[in-house]
N, CA, C and O atoms as a CHARMM CRD file, in Angstrom:
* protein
*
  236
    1    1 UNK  N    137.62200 -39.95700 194.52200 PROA 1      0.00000
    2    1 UNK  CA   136.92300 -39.89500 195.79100 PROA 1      0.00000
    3    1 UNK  C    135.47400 -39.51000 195.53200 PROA 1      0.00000
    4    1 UNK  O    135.06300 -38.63500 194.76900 PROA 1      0.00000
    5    2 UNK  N    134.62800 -40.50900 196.48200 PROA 2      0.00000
    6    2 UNK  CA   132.98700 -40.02300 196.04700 PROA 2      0.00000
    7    2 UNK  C    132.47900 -38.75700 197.03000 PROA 2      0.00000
    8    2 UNK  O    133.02400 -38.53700 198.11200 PROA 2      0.00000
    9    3 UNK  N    131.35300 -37.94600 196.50800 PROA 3      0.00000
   10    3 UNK  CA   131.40400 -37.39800 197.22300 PROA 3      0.00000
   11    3 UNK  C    129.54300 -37.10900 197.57500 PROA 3      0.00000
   12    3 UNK  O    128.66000 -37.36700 196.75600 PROA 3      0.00000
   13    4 UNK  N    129.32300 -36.57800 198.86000 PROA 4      0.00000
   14    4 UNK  CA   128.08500 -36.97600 199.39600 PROA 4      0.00000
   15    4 UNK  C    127.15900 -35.75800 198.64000 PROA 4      0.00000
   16    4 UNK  O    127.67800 -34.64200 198.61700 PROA 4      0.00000
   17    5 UNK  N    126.10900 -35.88400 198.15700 PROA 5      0.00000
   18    5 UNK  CA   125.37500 -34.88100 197.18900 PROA 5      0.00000
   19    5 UNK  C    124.38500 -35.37800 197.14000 PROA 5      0.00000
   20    5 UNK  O    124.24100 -36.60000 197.12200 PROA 5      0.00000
   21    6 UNK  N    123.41700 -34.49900 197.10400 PROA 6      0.00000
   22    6 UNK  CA   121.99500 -34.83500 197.07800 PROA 6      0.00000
   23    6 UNK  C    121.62000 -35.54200 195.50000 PROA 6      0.00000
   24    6 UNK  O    122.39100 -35.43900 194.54600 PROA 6      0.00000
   25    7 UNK  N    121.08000 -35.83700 195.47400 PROA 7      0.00000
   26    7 UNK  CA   120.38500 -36.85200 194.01400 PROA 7      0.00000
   27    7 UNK  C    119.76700 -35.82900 193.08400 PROA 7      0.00000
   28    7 UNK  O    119.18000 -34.75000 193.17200 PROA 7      0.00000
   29    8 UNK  N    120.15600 -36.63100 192.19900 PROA 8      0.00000
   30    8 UNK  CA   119.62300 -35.67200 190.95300 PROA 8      0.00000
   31    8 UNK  C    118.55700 -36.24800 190.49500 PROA 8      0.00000
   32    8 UNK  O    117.75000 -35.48100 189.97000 PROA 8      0.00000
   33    9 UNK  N    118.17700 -37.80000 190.53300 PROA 9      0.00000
   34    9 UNK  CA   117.58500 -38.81200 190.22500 PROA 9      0.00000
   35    9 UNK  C    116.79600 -38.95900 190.70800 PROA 9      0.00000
   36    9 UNK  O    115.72200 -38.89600 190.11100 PROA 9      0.00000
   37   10 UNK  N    116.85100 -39.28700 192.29000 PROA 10     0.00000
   38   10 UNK  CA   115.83300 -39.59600 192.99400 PROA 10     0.00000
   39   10 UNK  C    115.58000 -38.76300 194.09700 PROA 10     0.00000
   40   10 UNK  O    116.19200 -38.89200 195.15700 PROA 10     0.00000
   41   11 UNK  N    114.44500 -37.65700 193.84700 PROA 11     0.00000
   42   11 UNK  CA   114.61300 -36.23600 194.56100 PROA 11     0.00000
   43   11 UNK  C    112.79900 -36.36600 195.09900 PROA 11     0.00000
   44   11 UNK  O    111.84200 -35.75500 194.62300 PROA 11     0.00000
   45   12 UNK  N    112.81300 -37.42600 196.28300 PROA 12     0.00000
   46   12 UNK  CA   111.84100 -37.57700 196.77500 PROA 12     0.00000
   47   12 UNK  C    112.38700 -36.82300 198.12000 PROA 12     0.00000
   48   12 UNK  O    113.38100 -37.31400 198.65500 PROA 12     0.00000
   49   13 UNK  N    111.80000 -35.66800 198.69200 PROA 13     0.00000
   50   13 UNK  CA   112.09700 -34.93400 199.95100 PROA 13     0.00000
   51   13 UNK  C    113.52400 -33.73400 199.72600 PROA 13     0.00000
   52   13 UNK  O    113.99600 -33.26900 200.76300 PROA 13     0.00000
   53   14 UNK  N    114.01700 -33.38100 198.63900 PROA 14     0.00000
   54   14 UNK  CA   114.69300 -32.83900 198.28400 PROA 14     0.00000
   55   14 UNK  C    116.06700 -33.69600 197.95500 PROA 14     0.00000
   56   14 UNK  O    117.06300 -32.99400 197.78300 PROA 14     0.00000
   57   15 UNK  N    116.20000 -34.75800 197.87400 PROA 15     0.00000
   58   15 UNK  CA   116.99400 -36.01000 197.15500 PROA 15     0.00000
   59   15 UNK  C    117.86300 -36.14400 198.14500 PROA 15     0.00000
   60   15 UNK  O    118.99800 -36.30500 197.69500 PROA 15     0.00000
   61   16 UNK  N    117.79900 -36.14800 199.68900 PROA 16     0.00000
   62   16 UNK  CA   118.90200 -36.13900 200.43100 PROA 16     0.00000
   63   16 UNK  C    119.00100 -37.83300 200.64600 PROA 16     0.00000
   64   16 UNK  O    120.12600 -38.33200 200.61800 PROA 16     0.00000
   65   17 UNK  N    117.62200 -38.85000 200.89400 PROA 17     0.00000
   66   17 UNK  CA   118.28200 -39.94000 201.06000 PROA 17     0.00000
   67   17 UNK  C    118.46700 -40.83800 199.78000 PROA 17     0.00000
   68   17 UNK  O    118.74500 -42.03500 199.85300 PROA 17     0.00000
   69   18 UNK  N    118.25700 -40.03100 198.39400 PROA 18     0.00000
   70   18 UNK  CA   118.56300 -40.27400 197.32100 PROA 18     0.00000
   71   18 UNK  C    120.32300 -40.23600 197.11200 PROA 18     0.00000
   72   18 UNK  O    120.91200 -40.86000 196.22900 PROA 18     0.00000
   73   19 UNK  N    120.84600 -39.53200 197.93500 PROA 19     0.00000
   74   19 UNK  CA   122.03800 -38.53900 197.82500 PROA 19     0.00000
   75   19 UNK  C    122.86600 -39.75300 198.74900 PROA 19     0.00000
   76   19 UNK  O    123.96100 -40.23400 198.45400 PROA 19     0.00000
   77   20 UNK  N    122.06700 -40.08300 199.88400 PROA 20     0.00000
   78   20 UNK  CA   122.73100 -40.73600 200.65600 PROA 20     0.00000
   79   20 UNK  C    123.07900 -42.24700 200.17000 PROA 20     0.00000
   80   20 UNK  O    124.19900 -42.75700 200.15300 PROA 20     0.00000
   81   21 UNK  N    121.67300 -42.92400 199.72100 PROA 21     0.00000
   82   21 UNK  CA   121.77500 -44.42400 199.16500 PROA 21     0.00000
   83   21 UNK  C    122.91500 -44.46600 197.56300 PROA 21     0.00000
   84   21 UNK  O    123.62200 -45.41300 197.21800 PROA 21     0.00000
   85   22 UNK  N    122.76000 -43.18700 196.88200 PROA 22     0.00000
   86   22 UNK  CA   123.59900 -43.07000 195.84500 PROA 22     0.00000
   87   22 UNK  C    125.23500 -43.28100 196.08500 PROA 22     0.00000
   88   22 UNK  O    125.91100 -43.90300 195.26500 PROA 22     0.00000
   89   23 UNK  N    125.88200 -42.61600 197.47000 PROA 23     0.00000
   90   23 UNK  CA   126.72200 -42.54000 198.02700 PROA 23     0.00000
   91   23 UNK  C    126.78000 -43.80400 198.38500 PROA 23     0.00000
   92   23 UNK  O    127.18900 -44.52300 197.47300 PROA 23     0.00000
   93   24 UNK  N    126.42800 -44.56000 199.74300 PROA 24     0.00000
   94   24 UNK  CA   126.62800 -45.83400 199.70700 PROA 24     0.00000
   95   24 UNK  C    126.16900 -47.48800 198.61200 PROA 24     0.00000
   96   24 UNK  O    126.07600 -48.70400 198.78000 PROA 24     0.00000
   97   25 UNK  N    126.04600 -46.70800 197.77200 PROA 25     0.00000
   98   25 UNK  CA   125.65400 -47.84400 196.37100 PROA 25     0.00000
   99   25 UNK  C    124.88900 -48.76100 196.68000 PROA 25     0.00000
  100   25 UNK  O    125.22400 -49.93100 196.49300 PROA 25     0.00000
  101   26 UNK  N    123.49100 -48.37100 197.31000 PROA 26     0.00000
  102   26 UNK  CA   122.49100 -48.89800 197.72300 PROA 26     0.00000
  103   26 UNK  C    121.07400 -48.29800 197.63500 PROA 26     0.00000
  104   26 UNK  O    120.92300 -47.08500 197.78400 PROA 26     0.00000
  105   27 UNK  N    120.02900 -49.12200 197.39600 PROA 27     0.00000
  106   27 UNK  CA   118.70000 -48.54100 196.89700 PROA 27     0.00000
  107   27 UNK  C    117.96800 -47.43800 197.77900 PROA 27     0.00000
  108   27 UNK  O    117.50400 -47.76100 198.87200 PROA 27     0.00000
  109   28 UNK  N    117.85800 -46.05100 197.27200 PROA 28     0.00000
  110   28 UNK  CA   117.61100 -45.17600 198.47700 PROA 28     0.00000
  111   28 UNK  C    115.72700 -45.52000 198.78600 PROA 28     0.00000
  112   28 UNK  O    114.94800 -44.63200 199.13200 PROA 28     0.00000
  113   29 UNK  N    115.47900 -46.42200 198.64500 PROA 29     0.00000
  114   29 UNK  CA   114.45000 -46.83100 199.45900 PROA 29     0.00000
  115   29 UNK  C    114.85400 -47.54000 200.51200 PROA 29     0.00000
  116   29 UNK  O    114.13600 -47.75600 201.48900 PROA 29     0.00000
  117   30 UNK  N    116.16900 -47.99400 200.36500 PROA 30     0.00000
  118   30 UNK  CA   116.03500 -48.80900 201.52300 PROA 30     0.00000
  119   30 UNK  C    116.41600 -47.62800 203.05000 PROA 30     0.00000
  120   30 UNK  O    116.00500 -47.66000 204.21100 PROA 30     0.00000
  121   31 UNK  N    117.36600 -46.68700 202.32700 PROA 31     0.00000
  122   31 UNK  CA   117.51600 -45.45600 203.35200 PROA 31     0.00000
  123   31 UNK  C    116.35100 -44.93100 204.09000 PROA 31     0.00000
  124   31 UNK  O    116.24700 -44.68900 205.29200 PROA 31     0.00000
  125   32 UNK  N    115.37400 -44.78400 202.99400 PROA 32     0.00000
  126   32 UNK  CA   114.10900 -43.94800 203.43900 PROA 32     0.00000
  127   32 UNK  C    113.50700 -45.10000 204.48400 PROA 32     0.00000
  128   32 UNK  O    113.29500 -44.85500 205.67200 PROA 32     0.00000
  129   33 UNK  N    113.42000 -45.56400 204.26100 PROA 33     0.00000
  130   33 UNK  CA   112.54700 -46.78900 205.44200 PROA 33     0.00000
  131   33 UNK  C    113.43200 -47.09800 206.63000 PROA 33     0.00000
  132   33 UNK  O    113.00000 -47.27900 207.76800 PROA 33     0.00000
  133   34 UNK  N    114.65400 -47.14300 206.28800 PROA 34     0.00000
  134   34 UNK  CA   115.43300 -46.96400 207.79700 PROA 34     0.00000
  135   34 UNK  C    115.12000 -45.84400 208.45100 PROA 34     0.00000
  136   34 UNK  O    114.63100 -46.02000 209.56700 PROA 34     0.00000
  137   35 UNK  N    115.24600 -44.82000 208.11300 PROA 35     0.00000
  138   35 UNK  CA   114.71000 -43.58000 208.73900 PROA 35     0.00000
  139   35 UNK  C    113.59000 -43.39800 209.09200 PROA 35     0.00000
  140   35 UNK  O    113.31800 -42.57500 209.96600 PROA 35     0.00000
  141   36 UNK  N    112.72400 -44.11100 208.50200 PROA 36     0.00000
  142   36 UNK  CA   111.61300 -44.25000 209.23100 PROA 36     0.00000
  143   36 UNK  C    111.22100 -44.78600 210.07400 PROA 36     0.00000
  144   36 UNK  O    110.29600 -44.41400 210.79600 PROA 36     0.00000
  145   37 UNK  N    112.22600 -46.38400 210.21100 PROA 37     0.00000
  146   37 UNK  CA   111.30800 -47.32700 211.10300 PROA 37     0.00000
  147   37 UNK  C    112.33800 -46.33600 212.46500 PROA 37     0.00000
  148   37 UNK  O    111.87400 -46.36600 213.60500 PROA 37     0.00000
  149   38 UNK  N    113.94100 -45.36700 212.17200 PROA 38     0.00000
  150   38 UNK  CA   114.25900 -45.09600 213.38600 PROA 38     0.00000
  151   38 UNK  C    113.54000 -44.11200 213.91400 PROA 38     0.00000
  152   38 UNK  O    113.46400 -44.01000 215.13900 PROA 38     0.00000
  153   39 UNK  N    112.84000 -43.15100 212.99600 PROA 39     0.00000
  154   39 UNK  CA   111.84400 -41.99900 213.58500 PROA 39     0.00000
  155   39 UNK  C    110.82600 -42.57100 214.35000 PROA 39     0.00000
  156   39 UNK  O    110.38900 -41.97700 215.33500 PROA 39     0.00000
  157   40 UNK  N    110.32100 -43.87000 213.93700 PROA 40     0.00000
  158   40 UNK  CA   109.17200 -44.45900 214.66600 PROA 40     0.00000
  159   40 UNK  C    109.63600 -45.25600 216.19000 PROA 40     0.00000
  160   40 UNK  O    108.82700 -45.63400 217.03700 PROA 40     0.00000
  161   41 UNK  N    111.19900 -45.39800 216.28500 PROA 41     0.00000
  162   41 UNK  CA   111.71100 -45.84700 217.64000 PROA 41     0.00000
  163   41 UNK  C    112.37300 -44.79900 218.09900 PROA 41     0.00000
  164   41 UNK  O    113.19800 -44.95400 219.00000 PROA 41     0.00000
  165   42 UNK  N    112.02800 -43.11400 217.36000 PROA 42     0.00000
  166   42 UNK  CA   112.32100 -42.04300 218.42300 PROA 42     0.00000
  167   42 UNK  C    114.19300 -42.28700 218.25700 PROA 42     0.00000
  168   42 UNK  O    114.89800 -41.54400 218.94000 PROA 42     0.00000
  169   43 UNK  N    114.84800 -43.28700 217.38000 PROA 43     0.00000
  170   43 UNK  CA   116.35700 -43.31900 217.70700 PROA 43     0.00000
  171   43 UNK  C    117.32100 -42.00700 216.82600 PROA 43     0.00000
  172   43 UNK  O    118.51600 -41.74500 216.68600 PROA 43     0.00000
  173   44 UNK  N    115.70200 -41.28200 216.26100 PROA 44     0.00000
  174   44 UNK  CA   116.84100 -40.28600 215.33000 PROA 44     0.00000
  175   44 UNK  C    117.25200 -39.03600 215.94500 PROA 44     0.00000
  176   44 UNK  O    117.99100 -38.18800 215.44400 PROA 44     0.00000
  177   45 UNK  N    116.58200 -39.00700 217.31300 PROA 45     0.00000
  178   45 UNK  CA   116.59800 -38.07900 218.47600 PROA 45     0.00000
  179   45 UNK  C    118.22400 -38.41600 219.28800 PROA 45     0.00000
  180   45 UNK  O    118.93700 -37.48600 219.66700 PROA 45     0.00000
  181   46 UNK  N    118.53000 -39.55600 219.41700 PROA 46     0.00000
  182   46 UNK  CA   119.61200 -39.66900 219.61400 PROA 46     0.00000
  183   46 UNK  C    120.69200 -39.60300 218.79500 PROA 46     0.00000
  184   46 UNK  O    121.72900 -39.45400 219.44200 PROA 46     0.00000
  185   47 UNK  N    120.86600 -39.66000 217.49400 PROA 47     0.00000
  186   47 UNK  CA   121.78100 -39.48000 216.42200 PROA 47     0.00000
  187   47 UNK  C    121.30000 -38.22500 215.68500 PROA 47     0.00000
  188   47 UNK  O    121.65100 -38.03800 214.52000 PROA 47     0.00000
  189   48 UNK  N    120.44900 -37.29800 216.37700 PROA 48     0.00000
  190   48 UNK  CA   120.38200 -35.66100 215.62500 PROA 48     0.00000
  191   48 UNK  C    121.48500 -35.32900 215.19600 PROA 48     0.00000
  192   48 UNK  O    121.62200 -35.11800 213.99100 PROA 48     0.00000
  193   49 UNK  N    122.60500 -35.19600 216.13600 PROA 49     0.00000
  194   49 UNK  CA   123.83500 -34.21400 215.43500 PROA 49     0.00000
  195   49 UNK  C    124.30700 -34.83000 214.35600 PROA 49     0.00000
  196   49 UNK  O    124.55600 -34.14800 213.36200 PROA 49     0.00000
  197   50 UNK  N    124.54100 -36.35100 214.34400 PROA 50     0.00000
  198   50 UNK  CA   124.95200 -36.93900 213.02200 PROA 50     0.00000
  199   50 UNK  C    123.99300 -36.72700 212.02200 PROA 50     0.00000
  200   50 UNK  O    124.58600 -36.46400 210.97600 PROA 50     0.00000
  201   51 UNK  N    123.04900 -36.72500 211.90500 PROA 51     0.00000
  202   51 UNK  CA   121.39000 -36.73800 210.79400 PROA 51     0.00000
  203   51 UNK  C    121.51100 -35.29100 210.29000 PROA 51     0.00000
  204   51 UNK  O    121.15600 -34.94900 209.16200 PROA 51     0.00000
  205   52 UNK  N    122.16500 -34.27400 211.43000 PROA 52     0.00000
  206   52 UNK  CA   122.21300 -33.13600 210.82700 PROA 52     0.00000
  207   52 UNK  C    123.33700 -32.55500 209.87200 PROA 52     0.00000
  208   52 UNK  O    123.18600 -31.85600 208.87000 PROA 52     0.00000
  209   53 UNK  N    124.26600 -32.93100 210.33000 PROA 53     0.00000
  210   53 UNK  CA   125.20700 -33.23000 209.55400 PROA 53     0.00000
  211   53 UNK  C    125.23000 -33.59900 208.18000 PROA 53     0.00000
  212   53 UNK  O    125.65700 -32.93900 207.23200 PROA 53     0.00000
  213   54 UNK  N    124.71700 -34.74000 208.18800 PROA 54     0.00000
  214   54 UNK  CA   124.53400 -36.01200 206.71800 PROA 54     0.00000
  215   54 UNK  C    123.77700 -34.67800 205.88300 PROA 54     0.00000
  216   54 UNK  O    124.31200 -34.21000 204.87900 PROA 54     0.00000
  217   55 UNK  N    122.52500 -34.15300 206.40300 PROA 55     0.00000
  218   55 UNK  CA   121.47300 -33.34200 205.99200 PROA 55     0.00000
  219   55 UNK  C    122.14400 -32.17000 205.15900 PROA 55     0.00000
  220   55 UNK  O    121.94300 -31.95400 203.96400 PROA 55     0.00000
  221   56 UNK  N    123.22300 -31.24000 206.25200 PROA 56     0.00000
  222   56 UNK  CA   124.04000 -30.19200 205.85800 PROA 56     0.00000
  223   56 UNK  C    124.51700 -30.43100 204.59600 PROA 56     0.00000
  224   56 UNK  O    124.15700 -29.70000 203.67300 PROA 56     0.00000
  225   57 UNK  N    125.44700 -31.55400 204.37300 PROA 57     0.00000
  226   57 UNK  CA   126.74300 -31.98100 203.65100 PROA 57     0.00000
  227   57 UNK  C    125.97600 -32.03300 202.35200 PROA 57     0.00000
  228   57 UNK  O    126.17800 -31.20300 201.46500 PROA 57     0.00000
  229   58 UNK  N    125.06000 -33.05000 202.23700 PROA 58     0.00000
  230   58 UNK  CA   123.85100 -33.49400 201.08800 PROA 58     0.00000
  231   58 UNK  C    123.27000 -31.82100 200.60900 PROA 58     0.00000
  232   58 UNK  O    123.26600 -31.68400 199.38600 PROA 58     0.00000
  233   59 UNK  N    122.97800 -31.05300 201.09600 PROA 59     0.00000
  234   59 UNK  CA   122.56200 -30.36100 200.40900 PROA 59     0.00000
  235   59 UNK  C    123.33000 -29.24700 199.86500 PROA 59     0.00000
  236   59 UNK  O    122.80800 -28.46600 199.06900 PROA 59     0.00000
């Protein structure tokens, strides 16, 4: 079983969407830019409790 952990590798912002793209076996740039373009449509205001969560677990 995998488990969600911050990056050891790619520890841009404290490696959480390093941690995250590592977890879903995908390039954590592409994480970081999702999060961005949703911060820039204000949608991460609606998925706080989940974001906080992900945030908790990862670190």
């Amino acid at each position: 079983m995998k488990a969600l952990t911050r990056s050891g590798k790619s520890k841009i912002l404290g490696g959480v969407c390093g941690g995250v793209g590592e977890y879903l076996d995908t390039d954590p740039n592409i994480i970081r830019i999702v999060l961005v373009i949703l911060l820039a449509l204000g949608l991460v205001t609606l998925f706080w409790p989940l974001f906080c969560v992900v945030v908790y677990v990862a670190a």
